[in-house]
C-alpha positions, 0 to 999 in steps of 0.5 A, a space after each residue: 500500500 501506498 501513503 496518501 500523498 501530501 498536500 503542500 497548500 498552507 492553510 491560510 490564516 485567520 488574519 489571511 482571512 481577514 486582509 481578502 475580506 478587508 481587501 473586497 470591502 475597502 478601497 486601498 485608502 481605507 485599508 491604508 487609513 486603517 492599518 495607520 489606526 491600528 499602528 498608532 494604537 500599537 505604539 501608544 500601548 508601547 508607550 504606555 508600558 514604557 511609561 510604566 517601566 519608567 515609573 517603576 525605576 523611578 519609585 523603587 529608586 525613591 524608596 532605595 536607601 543611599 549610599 554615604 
């Protein structure tokens, strides 16, 4: 007997999916305005934890004893 042959197609992703649905429904201008929406949402999260990072340091070397 012989194995059953491979398939070699990737299944596509969710995200995939997604974009070709997006692509039919949106002009190109609306995708693009999307996606820099979505950036800038991504990079201020990325701030936000940098802020928080910041204030961390910040607080636990208030609260660090000093050296004479």
């Amino acid at each position: 007997m012989q194995a059953a042959p491979v398939r070699a197609t990737a299944i596509p992703s969710f995200t995939d999916a997604l974009r070709a649905v997006e692509s039919l429904l949106m002009s190109s201008g609306q995708r693009t305005a999307r996606r820099n929406a979505w950036t800038s949402v991504m990079e201020d999260r990325r701030r936000a934890r940098d802020r928080v990072e910041a204030q961390r340091v910040l607080d636990a070397a208030a609260v660090a004893p000093r050296l004479p």
